[in-house]
Every structure is written in C-alpha cells, then in structure tokens.
C-alpha positions as CSV (number, residue, x, y, z in Angstrom):
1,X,5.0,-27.4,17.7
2,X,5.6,-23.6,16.4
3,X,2.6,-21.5,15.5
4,X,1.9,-21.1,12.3
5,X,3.7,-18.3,9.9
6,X,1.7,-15.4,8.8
7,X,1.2,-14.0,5.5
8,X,0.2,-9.7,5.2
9,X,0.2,-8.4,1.8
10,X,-0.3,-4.7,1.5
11,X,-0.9,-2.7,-1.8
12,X,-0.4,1.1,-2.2
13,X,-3.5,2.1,-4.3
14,X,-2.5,5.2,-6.0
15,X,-3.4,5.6,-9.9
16,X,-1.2,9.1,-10.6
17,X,-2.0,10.5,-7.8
18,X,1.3,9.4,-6.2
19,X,2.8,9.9,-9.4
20,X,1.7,13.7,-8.9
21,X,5.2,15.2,-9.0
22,X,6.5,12.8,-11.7
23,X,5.5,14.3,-15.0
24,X,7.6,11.8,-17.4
25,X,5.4,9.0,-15.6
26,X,1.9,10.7,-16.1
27,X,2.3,11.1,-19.8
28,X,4.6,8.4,-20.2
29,X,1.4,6.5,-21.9
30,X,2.0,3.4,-19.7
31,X,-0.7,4.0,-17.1
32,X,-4.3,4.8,-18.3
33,X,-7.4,3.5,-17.6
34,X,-7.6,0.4,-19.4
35,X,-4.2,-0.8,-18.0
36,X,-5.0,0.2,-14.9
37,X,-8.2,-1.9,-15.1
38,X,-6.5,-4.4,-16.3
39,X,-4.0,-4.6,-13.8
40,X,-6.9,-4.5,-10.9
41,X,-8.7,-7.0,-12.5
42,X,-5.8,-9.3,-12.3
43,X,-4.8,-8.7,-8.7
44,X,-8.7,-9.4,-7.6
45,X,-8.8,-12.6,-9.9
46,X,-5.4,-13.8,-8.6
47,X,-6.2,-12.7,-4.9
48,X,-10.0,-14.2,-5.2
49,X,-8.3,-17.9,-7.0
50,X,-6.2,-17.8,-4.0
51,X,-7.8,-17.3,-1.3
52,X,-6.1,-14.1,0.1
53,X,-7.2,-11.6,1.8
54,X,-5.0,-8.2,1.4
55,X,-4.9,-4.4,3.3
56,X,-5.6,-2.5,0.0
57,X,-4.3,0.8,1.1
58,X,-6.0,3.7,-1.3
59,X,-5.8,7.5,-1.6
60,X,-8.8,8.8,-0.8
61,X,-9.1,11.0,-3.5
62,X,-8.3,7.7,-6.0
63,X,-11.4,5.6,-4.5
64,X,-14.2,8.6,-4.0
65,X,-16.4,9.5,-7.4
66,X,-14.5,12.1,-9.6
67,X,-17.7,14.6,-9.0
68,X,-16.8,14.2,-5.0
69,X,-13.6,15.2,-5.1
70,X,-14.2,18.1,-7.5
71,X,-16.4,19.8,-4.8
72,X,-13.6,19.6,-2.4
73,X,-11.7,22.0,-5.2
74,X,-11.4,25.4,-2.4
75,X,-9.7,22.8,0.4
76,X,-7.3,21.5,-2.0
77,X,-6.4,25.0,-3.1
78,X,-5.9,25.8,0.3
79,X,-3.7,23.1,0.7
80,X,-1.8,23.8,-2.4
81,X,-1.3,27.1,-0.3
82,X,0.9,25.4,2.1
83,X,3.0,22.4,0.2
84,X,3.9,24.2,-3.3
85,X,4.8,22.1,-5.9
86,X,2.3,19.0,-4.9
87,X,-0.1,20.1,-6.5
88,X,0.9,21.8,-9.6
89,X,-0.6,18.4,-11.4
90,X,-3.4,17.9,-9.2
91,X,-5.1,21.4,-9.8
92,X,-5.4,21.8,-13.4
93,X,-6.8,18.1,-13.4
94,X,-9.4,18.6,-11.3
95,X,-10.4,21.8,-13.0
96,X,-10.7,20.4,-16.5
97,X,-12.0,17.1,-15.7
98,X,-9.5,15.1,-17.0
99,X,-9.0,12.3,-14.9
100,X,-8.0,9.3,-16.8
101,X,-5.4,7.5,-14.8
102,X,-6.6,9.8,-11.5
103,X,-9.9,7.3,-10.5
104,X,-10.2,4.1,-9.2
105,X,-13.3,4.0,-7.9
106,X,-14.3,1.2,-9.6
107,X,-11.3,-1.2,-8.0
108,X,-12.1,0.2,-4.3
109,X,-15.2,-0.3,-4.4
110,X,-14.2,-4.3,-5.9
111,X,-11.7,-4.8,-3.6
112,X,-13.9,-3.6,-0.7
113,X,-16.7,-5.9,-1.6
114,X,-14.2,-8.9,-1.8
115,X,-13.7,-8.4,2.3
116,X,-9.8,-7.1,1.7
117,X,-9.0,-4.4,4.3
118,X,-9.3,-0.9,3.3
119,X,-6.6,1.0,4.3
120,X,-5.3,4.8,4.1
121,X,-2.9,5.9,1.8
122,X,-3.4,9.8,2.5
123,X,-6.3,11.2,1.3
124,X,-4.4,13.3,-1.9
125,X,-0.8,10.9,-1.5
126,X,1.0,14.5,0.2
127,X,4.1,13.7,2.3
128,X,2.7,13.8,5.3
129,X,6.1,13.5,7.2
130,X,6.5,15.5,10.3
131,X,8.5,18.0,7.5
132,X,5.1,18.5,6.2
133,X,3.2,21.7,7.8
134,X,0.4,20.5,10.4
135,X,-2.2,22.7,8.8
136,X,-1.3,21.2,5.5
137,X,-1.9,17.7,7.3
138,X,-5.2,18.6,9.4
139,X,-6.5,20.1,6.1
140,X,-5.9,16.3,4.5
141,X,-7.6,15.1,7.1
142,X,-10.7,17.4,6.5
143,X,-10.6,16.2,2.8
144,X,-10.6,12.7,4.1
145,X,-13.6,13.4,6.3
146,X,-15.7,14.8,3.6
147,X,-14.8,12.4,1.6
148,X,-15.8,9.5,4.3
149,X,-19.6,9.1,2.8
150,X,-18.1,7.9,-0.5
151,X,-15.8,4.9,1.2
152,X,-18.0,2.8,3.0
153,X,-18.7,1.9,6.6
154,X,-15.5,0.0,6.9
155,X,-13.3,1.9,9.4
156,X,-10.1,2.9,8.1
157,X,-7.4,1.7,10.8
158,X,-4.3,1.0,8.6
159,X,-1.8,3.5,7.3
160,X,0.7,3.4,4.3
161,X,2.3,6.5,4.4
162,X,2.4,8.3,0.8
163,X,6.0,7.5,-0.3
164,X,7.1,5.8,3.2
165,X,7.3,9.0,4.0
166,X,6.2,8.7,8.1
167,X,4.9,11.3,10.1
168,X,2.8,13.5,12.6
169,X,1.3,10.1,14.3
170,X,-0.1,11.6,17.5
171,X,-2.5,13.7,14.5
172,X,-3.2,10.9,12.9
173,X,-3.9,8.5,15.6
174,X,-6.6,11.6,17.3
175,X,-8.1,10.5,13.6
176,X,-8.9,7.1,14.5
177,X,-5.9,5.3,13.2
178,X,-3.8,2.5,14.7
179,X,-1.4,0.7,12.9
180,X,1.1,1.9,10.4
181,X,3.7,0.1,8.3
182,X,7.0,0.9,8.9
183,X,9.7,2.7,6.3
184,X,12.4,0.6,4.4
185,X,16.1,1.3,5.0
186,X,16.5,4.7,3.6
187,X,19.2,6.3,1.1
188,X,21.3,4.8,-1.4
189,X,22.7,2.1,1.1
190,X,19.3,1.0,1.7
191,X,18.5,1.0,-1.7
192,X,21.8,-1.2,-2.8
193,X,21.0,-3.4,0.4
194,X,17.2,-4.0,-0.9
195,X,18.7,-4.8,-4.1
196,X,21.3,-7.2,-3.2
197,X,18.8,-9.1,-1.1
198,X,16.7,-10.0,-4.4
199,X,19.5,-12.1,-4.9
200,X,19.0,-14.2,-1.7
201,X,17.5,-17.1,-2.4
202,X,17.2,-18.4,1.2
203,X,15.1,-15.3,2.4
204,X,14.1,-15.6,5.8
205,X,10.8,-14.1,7.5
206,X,10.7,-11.6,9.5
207,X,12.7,-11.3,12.6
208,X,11.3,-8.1,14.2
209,X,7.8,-8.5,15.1
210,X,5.3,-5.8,15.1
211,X,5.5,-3.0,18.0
212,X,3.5,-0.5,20.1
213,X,4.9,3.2,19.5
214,X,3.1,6.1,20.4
215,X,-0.4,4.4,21.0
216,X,0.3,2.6,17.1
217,X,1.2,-0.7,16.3
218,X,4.0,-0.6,14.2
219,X,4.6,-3.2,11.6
220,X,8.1,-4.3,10.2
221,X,8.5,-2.5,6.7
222,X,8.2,-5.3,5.0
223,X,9.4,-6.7,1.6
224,X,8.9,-5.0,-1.8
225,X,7.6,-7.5,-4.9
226,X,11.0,-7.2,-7.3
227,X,9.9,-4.7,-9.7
228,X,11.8,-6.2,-12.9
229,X,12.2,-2.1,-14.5
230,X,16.1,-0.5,-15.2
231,X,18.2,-2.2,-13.1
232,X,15.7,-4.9,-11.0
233,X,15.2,-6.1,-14.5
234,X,18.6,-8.0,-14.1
235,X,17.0,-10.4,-11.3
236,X,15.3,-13.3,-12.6
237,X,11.9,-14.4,-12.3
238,X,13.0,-17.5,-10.8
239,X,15.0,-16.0,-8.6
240,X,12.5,-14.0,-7.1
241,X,9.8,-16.6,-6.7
242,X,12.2,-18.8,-5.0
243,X,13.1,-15.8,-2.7
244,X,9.6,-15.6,-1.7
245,X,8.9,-19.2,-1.4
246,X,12.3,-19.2,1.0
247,X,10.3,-16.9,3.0
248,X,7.3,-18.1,3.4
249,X,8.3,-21.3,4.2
250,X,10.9,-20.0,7.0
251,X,7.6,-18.5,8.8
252,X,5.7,-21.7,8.2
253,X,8.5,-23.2,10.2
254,X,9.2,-20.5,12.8
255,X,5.8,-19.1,13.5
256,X,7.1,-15.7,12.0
257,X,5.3,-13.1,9.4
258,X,6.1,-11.9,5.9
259,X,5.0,-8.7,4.7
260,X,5.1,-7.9,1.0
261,X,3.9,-4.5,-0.5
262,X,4.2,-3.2,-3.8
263,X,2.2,-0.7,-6.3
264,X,-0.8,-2.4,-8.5
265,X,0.7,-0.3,-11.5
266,X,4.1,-2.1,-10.8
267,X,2.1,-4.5,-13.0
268,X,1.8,-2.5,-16.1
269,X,5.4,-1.0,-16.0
270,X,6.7,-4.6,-15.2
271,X,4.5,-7.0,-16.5
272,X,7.1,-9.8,-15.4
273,X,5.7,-8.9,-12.4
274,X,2.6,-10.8,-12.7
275,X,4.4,-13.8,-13.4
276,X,6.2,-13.7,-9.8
277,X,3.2,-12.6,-7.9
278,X,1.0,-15.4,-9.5
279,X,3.3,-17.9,-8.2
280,X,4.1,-16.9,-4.7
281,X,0.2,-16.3,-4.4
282,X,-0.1,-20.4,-5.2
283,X,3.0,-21.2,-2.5
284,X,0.6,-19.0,0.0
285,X,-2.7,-20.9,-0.7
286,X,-0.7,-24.4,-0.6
287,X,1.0,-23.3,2.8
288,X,-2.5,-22.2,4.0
289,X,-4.4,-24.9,3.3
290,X,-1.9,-27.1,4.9
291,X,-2.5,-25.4,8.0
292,X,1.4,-23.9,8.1
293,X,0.4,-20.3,7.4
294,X,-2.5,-17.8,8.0
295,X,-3.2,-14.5,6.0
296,X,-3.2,-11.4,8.1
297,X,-4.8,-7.8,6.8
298,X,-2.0,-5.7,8.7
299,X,-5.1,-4.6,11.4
300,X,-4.8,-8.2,12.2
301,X,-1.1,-8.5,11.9
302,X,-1.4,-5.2,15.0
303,X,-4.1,-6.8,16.7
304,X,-2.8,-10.3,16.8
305,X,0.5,-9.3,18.6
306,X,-1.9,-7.9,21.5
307,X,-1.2,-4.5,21.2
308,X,-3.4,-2.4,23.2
309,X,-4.6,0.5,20.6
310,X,-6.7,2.4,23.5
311,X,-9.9,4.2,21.9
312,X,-10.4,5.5,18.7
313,X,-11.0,8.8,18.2
C-alpha cells in the first residue's frame, strides 16, 4: 500500500513591492487596496472552507505596520546605495506616505492567525541572487531583524526567493533559515516548456523529491496556478483544473508531492483564476479526507523527507 501523496501550496505575498521595478503595473489601477483585500479575503475563505493549510511567504516590509518600516527609512537608503534602480519606487513611497497597494499587514496577520506557515519572501523583494552585493544582502537582513517584533513569534524557516531569483544560501542559512523552494526552468525554453505543459491534461506529481544542499532542504520548484493573462489566457479553465486534478491524483496513487505557487494578486489581474483555484482546492479536501493525501507547509514538506537541518542560527 503506497503512502499517501502530499499537497504544499505556497504563495508569494508581495502587494507592489515585487512589482517595484514595474511602473506600468503599479499605476496600472488593477492592484489597490480594496482588490487586494478582496483577493486575500478570498484565498483565506477558500483555504479556511477547505481545510488547507499553506506557506504564505511575505515580504517583510508588506506584513510590518507602515509606521515600522518608515523608521527603517536611513537602512533602506543605504541599501538603495548599493542595488540602484530597486528602489527608485520604494523611496519616494515611503517618504510621502503613500502606500496604497504597499501594506498587507492586515492579511499577514490573518493568515498567521489561521495556523498557515509564515514564510520569507525577502524583507524589501531585492534580488538577492548571489549577483546581488553581500552588503546589500546583510543589510536586508538587518531590515528583517528590526522588523522581527512586528511578525510574530512564529520562526521564519521557509524561503521564496523574490523573483526565483536564488542566492547567497550559506548567509541566509547563518539567519536561521532552512528550506527554500527551488527555481523553475529558466529562459525562453523554460518559459515555452511551462506553457506547453498547461496543456497536459494527465500531469503527473512530482518525480524529484526534496533534497539537502548546502545545510537546506531543497524543494522541487513546483507548479505555477495558470495565470489566464496575454497568452495563458488561451488555456481553458477546464483544462487547467483537470491538469491539477491529474496531479493530485497521481500522488494520491504514488505517494509523491505537488507543489503549486502562484501570486495572490494573480487573482485580481486574472480573475479566471479564482475559478481554477476554487476547484482544485475541493479535489484537495476530497483526496484528504479520504485519507489519499496530506497537506504539507513546505517546512514540513523539508522536514518530512528527514533532512537533517543542523542548528539554527
């Protein structure tokens, strides 16, 4: 008799501040804060219906109160110092006060109190690939700390690296973290490759199963929620849910995992999205209640496979 599948689903909590360098997208008029409420509020009433627990992976600077992050103004001018261009938005936000679309303190602090992992997704959403200057990254890391009073007693283990973008891990794991998911296929292969697989509608789960690397457990990448905008508007709703359902019923079967990930504000710029995400949240609650799959925050998912993380920290 297999063990059952596993179920992870982990969601990049960003607002605009991933969207820093992306000007068209931060007055596009899309994402504000009532769509962005709205779109939180229907991922914690789907997720709370359902039964599942997720890895909610925030910026720091996204989940701490607006007056918190102001303070750390001087660091995040020092910072600007050393990546230019990152934060040409960032700046002139804080300054003026204006942070509609930049706070989510209000979802964190739901999500948190729902018992879904709390995970990092940088503390500003700065590349922090190994491209990025180490002074610019142990400066992040001071933010984070000073931030740390603001976000709870829950420890933060899990990283999502801003933009899949992964670096500096022997930093980051001195900080206290341990598992990390990994990047998609990268370039415009990967991209056509990702897109032809919304197609298949006999997805199978994961093959690869999470591994230790560099004192980190190291999760497959994963599978991105279709998000039906420009050309990933061409694949059917149907399509996709069956996709999913594929999946998850290969792992029921196998004993393997599935990972999905996507952005909460995928949901305002693809409302279809809801739709998809709805339904493969149902086909996860049916399978765990029959006793074919378990939900795994991705500290589980790393701990399960018996990695030996060491000490934090």
């Amino acid at each position: 008799m297999n063990t059952a599948g596993a179920f992870t689903l982990s969601l990049d909590c960003e607002g605009f501040w991933g969207l820093a360098d992306q000007p068209a997208d931060v007055g596009g008029g899309l994402i504000h804060d009532a769509s962005l409420a709205q779109a939180y509020g229907f991922l914690d009433e789907v997720l709370d219906r359902h039964g599942v627990r997720a890895t909610a992976a925030f910026v720091s600077c996204f989940a701490a109160p607006t007056e918190a992050v102001r303070a750390q103004l001087p660091l995040m001018e020092a910072m600007a110092a050393l990546v230019p261009g990152w934060f040409d938005a960032i700046l002139p936000m804080v300054r003026s006060g204006q942070w509609g679309g930049w706070h989510g303190r209000a979802y964190f602090q739901r999500l948190a109190s729902r018992g879904h992992e709390m995970a990092w997704h940088g503390t500003t959403h700065m590349c922090l690939a190994d491209s990025t200057p180490v002074k610019a990254v142990e400066l992040e890391l001071q933010l984070l700390q000073a931030l740390r009073p603001e976000l709870g007693a829950q420890p933060l283990e899990s990283v999502v690296f801003p933009r899949n973008e992964i670096g500096h891990l022997g930093l980051l794991r001195q900080a206290g973290f341990k598992v990390y998911r990994q990047r998609p296929p990268e370039g415009l292969r990967g991209r056509l490759t990702s897109l032809a697989r919304e197609w298949n509608m006999l997805e199978r789960a994961n093959a690869e199963r999470p591994r230790a690397h560099q004192g980190w457990a190291a999760l497959p990448c994963g599978l991105f929620l279709n998000w039906p905008s420009g050309v990933r508007a061409m694949v059917p709703v149907g399509v996709t849910v069956q996709r999913w359902r594929s999946a998850l019923r290969h792992a029921a079967h196998t004993g393997r995992d599935v990972h999905m990930w996507f952005h909460p504000h995928n949901l305002i710029t693809a409302p279809a999205m809801r739709f998809t995400f709805e339904a493969v949240m149902a086909e996860v609650s049916t399978l765990v209640k029959s006793g074919d799959l378990v939900v795994r925050t991705m500290s589980e998912l790393g701990q399960q496979a018996g990695i030996a993380f060491g000490e934090s920290v």
